[in-house]
N, C-alpha and C positions, 0 to 999 in steps of 0.2 A: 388819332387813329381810332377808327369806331371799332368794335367789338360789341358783339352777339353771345353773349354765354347761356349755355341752356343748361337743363337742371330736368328731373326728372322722370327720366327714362329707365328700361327694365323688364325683369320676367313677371309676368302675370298671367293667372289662368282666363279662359275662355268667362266669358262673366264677369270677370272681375274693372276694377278701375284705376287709372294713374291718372297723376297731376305733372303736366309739363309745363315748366315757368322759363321764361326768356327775359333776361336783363341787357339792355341798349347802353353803352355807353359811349364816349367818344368823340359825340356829336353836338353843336352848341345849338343845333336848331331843334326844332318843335317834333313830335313824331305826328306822321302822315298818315300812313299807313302801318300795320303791321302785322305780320300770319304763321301760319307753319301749313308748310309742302312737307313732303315723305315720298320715300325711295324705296321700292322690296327689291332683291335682289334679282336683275334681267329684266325690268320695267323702267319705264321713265318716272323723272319727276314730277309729283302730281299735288294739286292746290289741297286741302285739307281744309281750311278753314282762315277767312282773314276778316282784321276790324279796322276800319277808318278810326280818326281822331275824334269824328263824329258819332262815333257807337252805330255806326252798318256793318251790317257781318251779313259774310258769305259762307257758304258751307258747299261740300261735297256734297253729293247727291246721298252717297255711298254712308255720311258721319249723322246726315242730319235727322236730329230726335235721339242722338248717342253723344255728341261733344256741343261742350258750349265753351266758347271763345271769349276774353273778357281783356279787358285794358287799363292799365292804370297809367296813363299820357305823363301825368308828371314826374312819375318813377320811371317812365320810358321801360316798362315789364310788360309782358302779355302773358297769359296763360293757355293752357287747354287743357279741361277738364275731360277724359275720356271713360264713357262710362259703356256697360256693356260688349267688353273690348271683346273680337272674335278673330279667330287666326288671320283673316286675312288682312286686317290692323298692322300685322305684324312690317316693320318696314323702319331705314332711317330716318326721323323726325325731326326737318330743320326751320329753322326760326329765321323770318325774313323782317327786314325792317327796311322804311322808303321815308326822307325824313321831307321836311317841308321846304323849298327852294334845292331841294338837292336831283339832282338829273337821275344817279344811280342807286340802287338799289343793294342793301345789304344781306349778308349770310352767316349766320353762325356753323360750326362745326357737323352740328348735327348729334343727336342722343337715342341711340339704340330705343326699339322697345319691340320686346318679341311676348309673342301671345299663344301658349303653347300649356297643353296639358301634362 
């Protein structure tokens, strides 16, 4: 059974920084890919940030020069570091993981993070 547990999440002011960490477990294959999407409330779900096994990172349009995405493959963890967080940050923040010969794709629960003076 894989599992996604994330870690992280929270109140922070306007300026300030959190550290979101994602631990894979479950799975006997390799990680592929892996990222974290976010949810505000009455919006869809939207890409954030993701890394290949190969260290390529994507970023929102919206994060990038503010988050940096990082992978440790053999601990199957990802992180995001978010810095200069501003309300509109504020949103559920969930960890996706795509492993290697695997068709579908996983989801952790997801970890609050609101950003509010």
């Amino acid at each position: 059974q894989v599992q996604l547990v994330e870690s992280g999440g929270g109140l922070v002011q306007p300026g300030g920084a959190l550290r979101l960490s994602c631990a894979a477990s479950g799975s006997a294959f390799p990680i592929n890919t892996m990222g974290w999407y976010r949810q505000a409330p009455g919006k869809q779900r939207e890409l954030v940030a993701t890394i290949t096994r190969g260290g390529m990172r994507n970023y929102a349009d919206s994060v990038k020069g503010r988050f940096t995405i990082s992978l440790d493959s053999t601990k199957k963890m990802v992180d995001l570091q978010m810095n200069s967080l501003k309300p509109e940050d504020t949103a559920v923040y969930y960890c996706n993981a795509e492993f290697l010969l695997v068709k579908r794709s996983y989801w952790g629960q997801g970890t609050q993070v609101n950003v509010s003076s």
